[in-house]
C-alpha positions in Angstrom: 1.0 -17.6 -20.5 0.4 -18.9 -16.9 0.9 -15.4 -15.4 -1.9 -14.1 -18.3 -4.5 -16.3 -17.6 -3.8 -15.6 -13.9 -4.4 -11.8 -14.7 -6.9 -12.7 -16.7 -9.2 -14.4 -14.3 -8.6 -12.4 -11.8 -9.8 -8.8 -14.1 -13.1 -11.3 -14.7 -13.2 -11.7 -10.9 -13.3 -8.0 -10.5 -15.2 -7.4 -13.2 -18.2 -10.1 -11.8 -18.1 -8.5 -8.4 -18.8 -5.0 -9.7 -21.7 -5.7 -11.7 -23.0 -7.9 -8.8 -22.5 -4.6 -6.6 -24.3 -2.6 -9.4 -26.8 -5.2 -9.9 -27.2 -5.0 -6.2 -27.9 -1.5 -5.9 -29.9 -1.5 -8.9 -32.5 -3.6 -7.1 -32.3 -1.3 -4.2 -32.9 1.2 -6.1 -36.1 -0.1 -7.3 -37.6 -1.2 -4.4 -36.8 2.7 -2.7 -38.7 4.2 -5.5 -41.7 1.3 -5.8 -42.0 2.0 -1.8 -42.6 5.9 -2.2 -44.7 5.9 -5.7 -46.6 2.3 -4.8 -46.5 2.1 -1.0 -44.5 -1.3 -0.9 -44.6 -2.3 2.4 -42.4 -5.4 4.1 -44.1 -8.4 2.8 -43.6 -7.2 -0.4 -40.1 -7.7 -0.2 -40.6 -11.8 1.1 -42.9 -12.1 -2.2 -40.2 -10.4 -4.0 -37.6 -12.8 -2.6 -39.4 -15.8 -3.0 -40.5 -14.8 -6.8 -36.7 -14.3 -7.7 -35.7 -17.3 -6.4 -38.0 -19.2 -7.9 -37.4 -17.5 -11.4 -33.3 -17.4 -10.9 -32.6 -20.8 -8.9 -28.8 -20.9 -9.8 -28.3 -17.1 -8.2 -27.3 -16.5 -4.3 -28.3 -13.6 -2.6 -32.1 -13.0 -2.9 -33.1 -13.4 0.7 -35.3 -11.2 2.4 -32.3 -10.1 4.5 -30.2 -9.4 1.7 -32.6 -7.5 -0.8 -33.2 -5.2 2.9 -29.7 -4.7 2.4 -29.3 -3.8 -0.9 -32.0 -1.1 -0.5 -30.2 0.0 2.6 -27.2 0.3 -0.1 -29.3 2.3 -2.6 -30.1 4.6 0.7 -26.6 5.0 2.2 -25.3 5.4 -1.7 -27.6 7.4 -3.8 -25.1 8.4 -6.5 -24.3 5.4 -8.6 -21.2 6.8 -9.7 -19.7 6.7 -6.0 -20.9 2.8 -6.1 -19.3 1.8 -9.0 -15.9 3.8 -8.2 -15.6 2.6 -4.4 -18.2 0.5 -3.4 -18.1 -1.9 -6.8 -14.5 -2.4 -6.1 -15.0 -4.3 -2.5 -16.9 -7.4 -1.7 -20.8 -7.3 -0.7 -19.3 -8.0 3.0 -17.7 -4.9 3.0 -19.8 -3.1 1.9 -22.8 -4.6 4.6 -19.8 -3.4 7.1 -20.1 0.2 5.5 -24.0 0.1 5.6 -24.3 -1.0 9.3 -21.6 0.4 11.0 -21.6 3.8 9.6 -24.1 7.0 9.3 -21.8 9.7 8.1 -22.4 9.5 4.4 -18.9 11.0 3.7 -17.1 8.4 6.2 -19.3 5.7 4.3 -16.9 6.7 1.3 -13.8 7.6 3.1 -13.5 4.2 4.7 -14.7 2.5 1.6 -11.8 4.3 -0.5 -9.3 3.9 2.2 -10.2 -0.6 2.3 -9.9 -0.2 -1.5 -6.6 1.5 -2.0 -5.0 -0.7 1.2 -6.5 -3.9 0.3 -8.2 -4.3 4.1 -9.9 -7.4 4.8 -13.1 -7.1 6.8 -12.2 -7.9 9.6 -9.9 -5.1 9.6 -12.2 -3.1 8.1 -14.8 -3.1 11.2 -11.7 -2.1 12.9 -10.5 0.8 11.6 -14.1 1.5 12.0 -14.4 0.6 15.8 -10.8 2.4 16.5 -12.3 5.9 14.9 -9.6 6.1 12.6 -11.6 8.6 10.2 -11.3 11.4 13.3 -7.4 10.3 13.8 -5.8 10.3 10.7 -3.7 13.1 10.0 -4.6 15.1 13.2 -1.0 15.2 14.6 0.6 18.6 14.7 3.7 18.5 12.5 6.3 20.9 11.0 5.7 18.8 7.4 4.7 21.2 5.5 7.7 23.2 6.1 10.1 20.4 6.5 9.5 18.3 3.4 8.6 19.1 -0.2 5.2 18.5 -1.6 4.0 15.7 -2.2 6.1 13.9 0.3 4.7 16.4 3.1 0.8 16.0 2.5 1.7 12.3 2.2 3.7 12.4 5.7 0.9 14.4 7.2 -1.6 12.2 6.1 -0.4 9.0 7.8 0.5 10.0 11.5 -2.8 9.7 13.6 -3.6 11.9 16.7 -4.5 9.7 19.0 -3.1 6.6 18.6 -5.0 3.7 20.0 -2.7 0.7 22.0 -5.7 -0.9 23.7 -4.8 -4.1 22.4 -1.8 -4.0 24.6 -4.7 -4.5 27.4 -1.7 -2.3 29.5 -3.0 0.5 32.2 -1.7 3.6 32.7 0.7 2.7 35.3 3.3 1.7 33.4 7.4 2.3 32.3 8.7 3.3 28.4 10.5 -0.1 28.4 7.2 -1.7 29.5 5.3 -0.3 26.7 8.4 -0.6 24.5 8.1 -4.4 25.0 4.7 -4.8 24.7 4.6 -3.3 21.4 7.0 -5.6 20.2 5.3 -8.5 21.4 2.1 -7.2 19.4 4.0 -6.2 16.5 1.4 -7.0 13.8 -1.1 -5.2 16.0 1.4 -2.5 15.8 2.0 -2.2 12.3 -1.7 -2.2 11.7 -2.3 0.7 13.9 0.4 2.5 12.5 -1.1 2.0 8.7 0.1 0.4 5.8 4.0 0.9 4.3 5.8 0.2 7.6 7.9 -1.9 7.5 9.7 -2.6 11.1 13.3 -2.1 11.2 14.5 -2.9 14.9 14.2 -1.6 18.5 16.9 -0.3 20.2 18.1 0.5 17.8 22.1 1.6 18.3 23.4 4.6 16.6 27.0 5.6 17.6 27.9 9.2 17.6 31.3 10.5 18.3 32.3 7.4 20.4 29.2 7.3 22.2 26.2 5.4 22.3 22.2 5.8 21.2 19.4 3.9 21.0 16.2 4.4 18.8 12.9 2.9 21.0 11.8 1.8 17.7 12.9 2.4 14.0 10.7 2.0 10.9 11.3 2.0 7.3 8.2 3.4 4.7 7.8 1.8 1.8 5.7 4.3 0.1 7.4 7.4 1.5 11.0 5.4 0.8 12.1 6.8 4.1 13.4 5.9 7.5 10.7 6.8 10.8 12.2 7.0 14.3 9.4 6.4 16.8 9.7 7.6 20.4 7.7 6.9 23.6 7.0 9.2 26.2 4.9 8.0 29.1 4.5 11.9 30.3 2.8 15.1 28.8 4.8 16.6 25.8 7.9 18.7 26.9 10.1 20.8 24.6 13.3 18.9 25.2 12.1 15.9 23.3 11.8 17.9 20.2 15.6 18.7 20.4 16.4 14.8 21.0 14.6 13.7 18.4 15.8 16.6 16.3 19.4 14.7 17.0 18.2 11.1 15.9 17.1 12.4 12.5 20.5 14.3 12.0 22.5 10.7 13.0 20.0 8.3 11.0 20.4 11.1 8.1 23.8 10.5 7.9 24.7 7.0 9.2 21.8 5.1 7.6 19.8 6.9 5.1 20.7 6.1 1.4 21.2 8.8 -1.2 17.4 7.5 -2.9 16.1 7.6 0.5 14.0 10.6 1.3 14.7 12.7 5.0 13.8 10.7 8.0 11.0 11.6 9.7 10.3 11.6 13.9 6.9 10.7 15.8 7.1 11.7 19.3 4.0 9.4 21.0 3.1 11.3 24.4 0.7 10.5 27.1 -1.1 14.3 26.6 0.4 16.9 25.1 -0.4 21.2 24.8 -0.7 22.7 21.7 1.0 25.7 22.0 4.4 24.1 23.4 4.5 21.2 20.4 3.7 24.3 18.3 6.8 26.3 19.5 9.2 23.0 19.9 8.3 22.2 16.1 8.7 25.9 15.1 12.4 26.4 13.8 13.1 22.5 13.7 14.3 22.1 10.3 13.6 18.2 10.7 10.2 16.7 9.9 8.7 15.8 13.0 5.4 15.4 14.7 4.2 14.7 18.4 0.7 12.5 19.3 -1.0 11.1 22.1 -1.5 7.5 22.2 -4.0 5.7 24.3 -3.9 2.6 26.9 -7.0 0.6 27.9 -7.7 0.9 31.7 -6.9 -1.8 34.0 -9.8 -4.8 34.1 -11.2 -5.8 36.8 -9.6 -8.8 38.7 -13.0 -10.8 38.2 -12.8 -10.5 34.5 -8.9 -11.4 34.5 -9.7 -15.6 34.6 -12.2 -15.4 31.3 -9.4 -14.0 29.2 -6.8 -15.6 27.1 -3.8 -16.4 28.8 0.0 -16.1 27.1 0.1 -19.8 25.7 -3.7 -19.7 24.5 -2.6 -16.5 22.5 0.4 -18.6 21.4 -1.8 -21.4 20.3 -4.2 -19.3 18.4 -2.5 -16.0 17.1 1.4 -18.3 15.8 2.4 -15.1 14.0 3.2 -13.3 17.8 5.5 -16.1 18.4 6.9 -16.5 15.0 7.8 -12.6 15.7 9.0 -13.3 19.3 11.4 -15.9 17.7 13.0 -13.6 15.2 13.6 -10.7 18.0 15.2 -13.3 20.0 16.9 -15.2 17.1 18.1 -11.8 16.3 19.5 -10.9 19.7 21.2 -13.8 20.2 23.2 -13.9 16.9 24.5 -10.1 17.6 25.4 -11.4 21.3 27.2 -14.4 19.4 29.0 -11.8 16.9 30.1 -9.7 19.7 31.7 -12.9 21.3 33.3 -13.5 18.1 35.0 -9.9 18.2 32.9 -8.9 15.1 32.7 -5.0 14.4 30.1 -3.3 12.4 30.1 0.0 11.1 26.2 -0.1 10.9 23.8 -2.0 12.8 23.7 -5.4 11.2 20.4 -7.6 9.8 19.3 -10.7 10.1 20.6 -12.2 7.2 24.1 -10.4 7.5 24.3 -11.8 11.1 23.9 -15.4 10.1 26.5 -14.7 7.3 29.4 -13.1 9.6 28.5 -15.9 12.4 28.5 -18.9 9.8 31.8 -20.3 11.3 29.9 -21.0 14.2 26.5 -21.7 12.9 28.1 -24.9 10.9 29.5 -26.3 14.2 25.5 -26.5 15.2 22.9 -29.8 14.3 22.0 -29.2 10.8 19.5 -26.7 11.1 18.0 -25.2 7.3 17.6 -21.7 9.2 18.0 -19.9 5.8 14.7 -21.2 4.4 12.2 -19.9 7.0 14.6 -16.0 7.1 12.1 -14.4 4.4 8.9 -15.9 6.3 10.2 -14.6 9.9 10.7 -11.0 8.0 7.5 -11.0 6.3 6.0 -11.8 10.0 8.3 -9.0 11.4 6.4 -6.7 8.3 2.9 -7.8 9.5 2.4 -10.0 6.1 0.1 -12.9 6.6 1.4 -16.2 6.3 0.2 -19.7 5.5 -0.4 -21.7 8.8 1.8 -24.5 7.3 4.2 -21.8 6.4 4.3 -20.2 10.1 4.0 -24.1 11.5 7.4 -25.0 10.2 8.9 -21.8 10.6 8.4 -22.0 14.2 9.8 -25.6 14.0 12.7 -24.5 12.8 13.3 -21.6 14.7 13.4 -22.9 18.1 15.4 -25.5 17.0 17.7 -22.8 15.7 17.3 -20.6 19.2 18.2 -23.7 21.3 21.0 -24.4 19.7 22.7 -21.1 19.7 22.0 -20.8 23.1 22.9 -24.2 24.0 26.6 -23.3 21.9 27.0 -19.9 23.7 26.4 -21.4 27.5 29.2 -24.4 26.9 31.9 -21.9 25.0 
């Protein structure tokens, strides 16, 4: 009953925000056509404003300002029946962020669809926006289409960008894989956000071992909506053939150590510094696993004077708690697989968080009291990019460091 009237209210929700939308762009509409047939100039619209308020007192939203907007909204959106399928389904914020930030009538509706379908706040809206993500998505060259089966391949293609944008590392160009490797890490939800929606981050460094001998992935991924693994490689140098053949080899091992029967192939993104058509072309050409190579981009270095106005480590700490609450799990995470190797524990297969507190729990009883086990699904969703309450991330972080110190504390005294 509770989950039906939850449903319920929220259908009404939806229901009330797309016939304010309509409403909206109704009005626009009006005022467009009264402005070409009448002449309406701009004081019209104050009398207009001040008339409606006046005759609907218990209604928002008849400002000057806003009735300019929603005949901005009948301009950008002439056809109603694009409004009511995209723009009806998002908040009137969004869809100001739509009016303002865009001219391309068909990005209008691209970005609108693509904030509908993935649920994007505003915020990350005028991002995507700001990052150009309607002239990178989908541009990397790939084998896909003769690697996977349709749909999988048109869904593959459509989600690897060329280029992709790391400016919010704030890194220059000057700089090692590890460097970048760790810097990603440390902006993880940044990350996952960049790389779109499904990702779900799996480890880095990840160790494969072949024949006796060891690998490491720089960073593996699991897609939620593709229901497949995604090895991620970092180049800091122009495309060259030879990482098409190593990659080529990661697939092959994660194929057959970690990919489940339900699981679809595993798919390779080779991130360059620059790359040449021709030669990706001709690296990708008999590969018979789905890959695809893409440039990213770095910032360039700031200038020393503007170094002391920005942010430094601990005021991002203080303000942005899900970096550290992801910091904590990587090193939570280390730490417990250094403790399991003390411990002479063996693993067929890279182990995960949860199964390294189980096989460790000898140990971990010998510690303070420490209710680690209740904050493991809110460091994960952190790890996935999944918002989390502040009192939720708060005592998380309580716990966590408490946790940290005292395996550390165990390993340095035994």
């Amino acid at each position: 009953m509770k989950e039906r009237i939850r449903s319920s209210r929220l259908r009404a929700a939806l229901a009330v925000n797309e016939e304010l939308i309509l409403l909206y762009w109704g009005i626009g509409r009006d005022i467009l056509d009264r402005q070409e047939s009448a002449g309406w100039g701009a004081k019209i619209i104050d009398r207009l404003s001040s008339d409606l308020k006046r005759d609907f007192p218990e209604m928002t939203g008849f400002s000057p300002r806003n009735l300019k907007y929603m005949r901005a909204l009948a301009e950008a959106f002439p056809d109603r029946e694009i409004v009511q399928r995209v723009v009806a389904q998002l908040p009137w914020g969004h869809a100001i962020t739509l009016i303002e930030a865009l001219k391309d009538p068909v990005q209008r509706i691209w970005y609108g669809e693509q904030a509908r379908v993935h649920g994007w706040s505003r915020k990350v809206l005028n991002h995507q926006v700001s990052s150009g993500l309607f002239g990178r998505q989908g541009k990397a060259i790939t084998n896909f289409a003769r690697t996977l089966p349709v749909p999988q391949s048109d869904l593959a293609q459509a989600l690897i960008k060329d280029p992709y944008s790391f400016d919010f590392l704030g890194l220059g160009p000057d700089i090692s894989e590890r460097e970048l490797e760790r810097s990603l890490l440390e902006h993880l939800r940044s990350l996952i956000l960049e790389l779109g929606k499904g990702f779900a981050f799996v480890g880095s460094q990840y160790h494969l071992e072949v024949a006796g001998r060891d690998y490491y992935l720089d960073l593996l991924f699991y897609h939620l909506h593709l229901r497949c693994f995604v090895v991620v490689e970092l180049k800091i140098e122009e495309f060259k053939p030879e990482f098409a053949g190593k990659m080529n080899f990661y697939l092959s091992a994660v194929d057959d150590l970690l990919r489940h029967a339900d699981d679809r192939p595993t798919i390779g993104i080779i991130l360059c510094q620059g790359k040449n058509a021709v030669v990706v072309e001709y690296a990708l050409r008999d590969s018979v696993k789905p890959m695809g190579v893409a440039d990213y981009t770095l910032s360039e270095n700031l200038p020393a004077p503007l170094h002391a106005a920005l942010p430094t480590a601990e005021d991002l700490a203080r303000d942005f708690p899900m970096m550290s609450l992801v910091k904590l799990r990587i090193d939570i995470e280390r730490e417990l697989r250094v403790l399991a190797e003390d411990l002479g524990i063996v693993a067929d297969r890279p182990m995960s968080l949860n199964e390294l507190v189980s096989v460790t729990e000898d140990v971990l009883r010998l510690l303070p009291s420490i209710d680690f086990m209740s904050i493991v699904s809110i460091l994960n969703k952190a790890a996935h990019g999944v918002d989390v309450p502040h009192d939720e991330v708060d005592r998380a972080a309580g716990i966590s460091t408490r946790f940290l110190a005292a395996i550390r504390n165990y390993r340095a005294t035994h």
